[in-house]
C-alpha positions as CSV (number, residue, x, y, z in Angstrom):
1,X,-33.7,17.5,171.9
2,X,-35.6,14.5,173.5
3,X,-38.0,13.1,171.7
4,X,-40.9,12.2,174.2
5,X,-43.7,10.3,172.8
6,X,-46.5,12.4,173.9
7,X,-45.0,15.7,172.6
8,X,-47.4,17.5,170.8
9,X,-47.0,17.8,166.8
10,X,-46.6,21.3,165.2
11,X,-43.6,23.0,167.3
12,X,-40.4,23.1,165.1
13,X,-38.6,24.4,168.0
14,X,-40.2,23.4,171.4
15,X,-41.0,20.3,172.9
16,X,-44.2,20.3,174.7
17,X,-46.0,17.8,176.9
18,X,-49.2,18.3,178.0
19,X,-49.8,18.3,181.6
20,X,-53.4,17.8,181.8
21,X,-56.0,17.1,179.2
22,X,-57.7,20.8,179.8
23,X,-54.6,22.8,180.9
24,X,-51.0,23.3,181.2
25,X,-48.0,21.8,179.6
26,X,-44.3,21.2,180.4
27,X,-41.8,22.8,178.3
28,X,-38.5,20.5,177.7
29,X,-34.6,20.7,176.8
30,X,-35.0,24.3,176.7
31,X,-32.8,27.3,178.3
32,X,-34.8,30.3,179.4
33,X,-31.4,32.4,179.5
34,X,-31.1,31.8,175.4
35,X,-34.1,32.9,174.1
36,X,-32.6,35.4,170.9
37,X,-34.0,33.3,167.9
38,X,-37.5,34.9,166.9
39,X,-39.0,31.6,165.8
40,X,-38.5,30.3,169.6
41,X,-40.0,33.4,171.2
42,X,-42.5,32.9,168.8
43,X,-43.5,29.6,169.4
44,X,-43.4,30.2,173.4
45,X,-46.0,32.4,172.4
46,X,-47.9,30.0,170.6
47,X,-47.4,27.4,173.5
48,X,-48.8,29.8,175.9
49,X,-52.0,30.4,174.2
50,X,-52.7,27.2,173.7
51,X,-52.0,25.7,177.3
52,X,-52.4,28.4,179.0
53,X,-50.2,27.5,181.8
54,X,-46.4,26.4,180.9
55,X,-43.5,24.7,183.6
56,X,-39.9,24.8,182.9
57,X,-37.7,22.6,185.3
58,X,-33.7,23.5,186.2
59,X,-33.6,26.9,185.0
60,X,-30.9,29.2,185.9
61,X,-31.5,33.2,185.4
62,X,-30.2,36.3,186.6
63,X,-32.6,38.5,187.6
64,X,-31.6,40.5,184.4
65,X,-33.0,37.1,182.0
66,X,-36.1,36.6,183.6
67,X,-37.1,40.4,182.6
68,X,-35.9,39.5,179.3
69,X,-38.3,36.2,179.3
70,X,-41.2,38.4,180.3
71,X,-40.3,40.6,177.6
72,X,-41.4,37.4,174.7
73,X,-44.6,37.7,176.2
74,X,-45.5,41.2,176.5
75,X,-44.3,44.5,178.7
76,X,-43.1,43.9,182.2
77,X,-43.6,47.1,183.5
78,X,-47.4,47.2,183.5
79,X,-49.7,46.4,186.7
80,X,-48.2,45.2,190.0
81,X,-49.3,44.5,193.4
82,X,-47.7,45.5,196.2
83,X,-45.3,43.0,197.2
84,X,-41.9,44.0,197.8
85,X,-39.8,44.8,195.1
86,X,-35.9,43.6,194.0
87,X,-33.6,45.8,195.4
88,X,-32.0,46.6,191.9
89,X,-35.1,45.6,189.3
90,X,-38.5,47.4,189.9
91,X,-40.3,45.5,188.0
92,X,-39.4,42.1,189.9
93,X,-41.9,41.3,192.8
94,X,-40.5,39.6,195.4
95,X,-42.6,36.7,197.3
96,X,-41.3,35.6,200.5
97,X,-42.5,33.6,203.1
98,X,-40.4,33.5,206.2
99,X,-40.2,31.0,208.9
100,X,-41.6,33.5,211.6
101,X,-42.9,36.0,209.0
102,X,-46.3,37.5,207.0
103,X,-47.9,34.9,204.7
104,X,-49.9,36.6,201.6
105,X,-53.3,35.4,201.3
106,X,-52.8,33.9,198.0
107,X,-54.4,30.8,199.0
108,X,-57.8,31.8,197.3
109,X,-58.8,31.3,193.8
110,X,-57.7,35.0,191.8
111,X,-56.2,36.1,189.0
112,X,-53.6,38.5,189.5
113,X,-54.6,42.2,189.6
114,X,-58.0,42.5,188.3
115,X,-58.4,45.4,190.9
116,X,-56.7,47.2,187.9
117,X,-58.6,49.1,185.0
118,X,-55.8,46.9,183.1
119,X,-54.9,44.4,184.5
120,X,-51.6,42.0,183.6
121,X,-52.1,39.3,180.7
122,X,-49.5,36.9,182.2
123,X,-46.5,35.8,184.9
124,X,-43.6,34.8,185.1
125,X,-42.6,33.0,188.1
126,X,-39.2,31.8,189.3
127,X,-38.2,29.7,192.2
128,X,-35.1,30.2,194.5
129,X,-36.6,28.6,197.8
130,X,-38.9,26.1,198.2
131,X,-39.6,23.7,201.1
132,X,-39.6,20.2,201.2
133,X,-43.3,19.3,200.6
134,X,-46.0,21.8,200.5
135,X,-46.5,25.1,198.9
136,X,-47.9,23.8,195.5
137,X,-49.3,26.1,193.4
138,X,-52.9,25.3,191.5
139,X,-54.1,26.8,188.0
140,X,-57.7,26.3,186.7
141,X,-58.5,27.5,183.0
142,X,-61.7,29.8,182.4
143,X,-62.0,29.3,179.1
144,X,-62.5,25.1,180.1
145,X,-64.7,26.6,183.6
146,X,-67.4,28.5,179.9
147,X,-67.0,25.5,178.0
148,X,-68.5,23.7,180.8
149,X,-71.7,25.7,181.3
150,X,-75.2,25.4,180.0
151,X,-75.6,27.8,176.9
152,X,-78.1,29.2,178.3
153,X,-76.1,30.7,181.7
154,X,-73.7,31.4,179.1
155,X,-75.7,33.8,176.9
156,X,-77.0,35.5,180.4
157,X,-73.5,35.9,181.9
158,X,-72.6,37.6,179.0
159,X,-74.9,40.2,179.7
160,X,-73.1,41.0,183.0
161,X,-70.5,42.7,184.5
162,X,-68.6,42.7,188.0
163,X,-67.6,45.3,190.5
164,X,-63.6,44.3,191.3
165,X,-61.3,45.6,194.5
166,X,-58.3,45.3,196.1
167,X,-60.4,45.9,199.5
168,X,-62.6,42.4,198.3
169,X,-58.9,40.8,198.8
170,X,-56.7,40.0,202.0
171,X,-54.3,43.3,200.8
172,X,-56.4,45.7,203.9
173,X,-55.3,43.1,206.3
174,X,-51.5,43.0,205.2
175,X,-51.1,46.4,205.3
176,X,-53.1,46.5,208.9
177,X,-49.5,44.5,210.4
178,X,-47.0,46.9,208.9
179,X,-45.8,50.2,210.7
180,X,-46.9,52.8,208.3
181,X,-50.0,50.4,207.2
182,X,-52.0,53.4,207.4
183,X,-50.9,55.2,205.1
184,X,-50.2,52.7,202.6
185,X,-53.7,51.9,202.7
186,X,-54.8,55.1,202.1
187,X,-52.4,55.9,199.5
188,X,-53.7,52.4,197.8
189,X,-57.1,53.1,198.0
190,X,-57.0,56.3,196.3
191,X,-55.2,54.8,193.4
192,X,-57.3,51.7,193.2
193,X,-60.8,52.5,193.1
194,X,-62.7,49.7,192.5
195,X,-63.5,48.8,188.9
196,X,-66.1,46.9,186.7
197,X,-65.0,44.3,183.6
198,X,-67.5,42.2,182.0
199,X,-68.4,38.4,183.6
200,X,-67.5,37.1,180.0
201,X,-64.5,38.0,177.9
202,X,-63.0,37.3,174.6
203,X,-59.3,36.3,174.6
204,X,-57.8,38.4,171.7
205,X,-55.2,35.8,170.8
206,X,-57.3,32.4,170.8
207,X,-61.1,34.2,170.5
208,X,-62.3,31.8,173.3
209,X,-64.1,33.0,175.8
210,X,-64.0,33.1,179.3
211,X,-64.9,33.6,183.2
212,X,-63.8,36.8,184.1
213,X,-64.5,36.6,188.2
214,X,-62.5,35.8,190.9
215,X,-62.8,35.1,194.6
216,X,-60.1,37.1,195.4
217,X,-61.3,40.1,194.0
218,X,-64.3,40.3,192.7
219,X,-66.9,41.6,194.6
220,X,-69.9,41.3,193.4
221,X,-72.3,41.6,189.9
222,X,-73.8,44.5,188.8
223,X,-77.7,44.9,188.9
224,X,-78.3,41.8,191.1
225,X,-79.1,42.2,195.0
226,X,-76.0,40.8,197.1
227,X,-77.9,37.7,197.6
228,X,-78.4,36.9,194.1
229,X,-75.1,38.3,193.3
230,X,-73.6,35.9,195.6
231,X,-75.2,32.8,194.9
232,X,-74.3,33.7,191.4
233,X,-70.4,34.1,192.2
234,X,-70.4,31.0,195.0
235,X,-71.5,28.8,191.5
236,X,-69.4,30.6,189.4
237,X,-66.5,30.1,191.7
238,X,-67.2,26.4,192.5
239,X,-66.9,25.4,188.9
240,X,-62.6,26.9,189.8
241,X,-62.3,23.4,191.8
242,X,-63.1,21.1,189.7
243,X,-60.1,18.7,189.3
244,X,-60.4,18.2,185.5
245,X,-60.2,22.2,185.3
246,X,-57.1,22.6,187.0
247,X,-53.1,21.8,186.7
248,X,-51.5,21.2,190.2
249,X,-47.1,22.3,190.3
250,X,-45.3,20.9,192.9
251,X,-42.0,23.5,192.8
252,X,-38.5,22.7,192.9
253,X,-35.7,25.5,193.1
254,X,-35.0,26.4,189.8
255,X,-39.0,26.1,188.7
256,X,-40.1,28.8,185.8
257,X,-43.9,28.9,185.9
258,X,-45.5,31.1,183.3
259,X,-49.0,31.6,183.0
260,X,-52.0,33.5,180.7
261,X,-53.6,36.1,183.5
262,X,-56.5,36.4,181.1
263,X,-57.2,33.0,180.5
264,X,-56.4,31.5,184.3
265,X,-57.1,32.0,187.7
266,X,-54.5,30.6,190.5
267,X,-54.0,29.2,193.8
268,X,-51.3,29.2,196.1
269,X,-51.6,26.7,198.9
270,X,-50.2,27.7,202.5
271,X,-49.5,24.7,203.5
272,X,-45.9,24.8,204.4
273,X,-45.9,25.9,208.3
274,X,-43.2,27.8,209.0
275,X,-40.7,26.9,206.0
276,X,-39.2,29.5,204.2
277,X,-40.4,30.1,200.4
278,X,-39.0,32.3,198.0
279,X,-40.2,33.2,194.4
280,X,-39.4,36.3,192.1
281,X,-42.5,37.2,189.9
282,X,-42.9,39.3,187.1
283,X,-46.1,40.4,185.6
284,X,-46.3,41.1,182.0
285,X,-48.6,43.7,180.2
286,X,-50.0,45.5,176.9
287,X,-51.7,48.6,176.8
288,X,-55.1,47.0,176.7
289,X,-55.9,43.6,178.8
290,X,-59.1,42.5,175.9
């Protein structure tokens, strides 16, 4: 392994440089594909909790090893959205951007799937096409977005909870340009009814606590009027773009993003025109989110 003087002490078997001072770090001489010994998965793991956000560079996995990395981390077969799926893996979502095609509105602030009663913990993300420039993707942390507040909006956000739905999101208007959009609508809204999850939460792995709202799909706070409610959020939200938050990728093929869903929220810029882009992602689960 390479010994890089700003690895972090205390991994036996990873090397880990921190990305930013808040958030993120790159994992180093590592192969995703060979991940049997239980100390590794352990420490991946460990690195994830503590960064929050991890990048491995020239990967190389079937679509068979990339369920099996997802599978260190927690059950792949919990909530998904409703991008298209691998033709031979389920549990693979498939995120393409076509020169002349649909872009997702995933350029928005979100974590994934809090529409969800329970919603994924992480994600694994793998890269097979990526353009020339553009198409970055941007984490913030929410534990660093708490850390940052006054004690005493701390204390009172803990008191509240949010209202959070797939209709808040861009998903109505994607399924508005496909032919059977109706229905799919329909069929989505009676499965995802909107649903409430405290403003604060507790990680159950590092016990820090963190911003549980989202521009994407939260859609407003409980007991307020909308226009308290949304001076509230619009704050709240602001806080997402602050630089020393946040860890900015710039993808190559071969990229392996994976990230803490409970502990994050994301951004996907759409700033790659009419390139074609192409990531596999795989969401991660337990039976209970917190």
């Amino acid at each position: 392994m390479s010994k890089l003087e700003n690895a972090v002490p205390g991994y036996r078997y990873l090397v880990v440089e921190p990305y930013t001072p808040n958030i993120g770090a790159t994992i180093h001489d590592i192969d995703l594909a060979q991940l049997s010994d239980a100390s590794l998965r352990a420490e991946l793991r460990k690195a994830l909790a503590e960064y929050q956000v991890l990048f491995f560079r020239k990967q190389n996995l079937t679509p068979e090893q990339q369920i099996e990395v997802a599978k260190v981390f927690g059950d792949p077969d919990k909530a998904k959205a409703f991008f298209p799926r691998h033709d031979r893996h389920s549990v693979i979502e498939v995120l393409e951007a076509k020169p002349t095609g649909h872009r997702y509105g995933t350029d928005q602030w979100h974590a994934d799937i809090t529409f969800s009663a329970n919603p994924p913990t992480g994600t694994v993300l793998y890269s097979h096409v990526i353009p020339p420039a553009g198409g970055d993707t941007l984490w913030a942390s929410a534990t660093a977005v708490y850390d940052s507040l006054p004690k005493h909006l701390q204390l009172y956000l803990e008191e509240l909870e949010a209202v959070h739905s797939f209709e808040h999101s861009g998903w109505p208007q994607y399924f508005a340009q496909l032919a059977d959009g109706d229905a799919i609508y329909r069929k989505a809204r009676a499965e995802h009814l909107p649903v409430v999850h405290p403003v604060i939460q507790t990680h159950p792995v590092t016990g820090k606590k963190i911003v549980y709202v989202n521009p994407n799909f939260t859609d407003r706070i409980k007991g307020l009027s909308r226009q308290q409610s949304d001076a509230l959020l619009a704050f709240i939200f602001a806080q997402f773009q602050r630089p020393e938050f946040q860890a900015r990728l710039r993808w190559e093929a071969n990229t392996v993003a994976i990230w803490d869903n409970r502990a994050t929220v994301h951004y996907a810029t759409a700033d790659y025109d009419n390139q074609h882009r192409l990531l596999h992602r795989v969401t991660f689960g337990e039976d209970r989110t917190f």
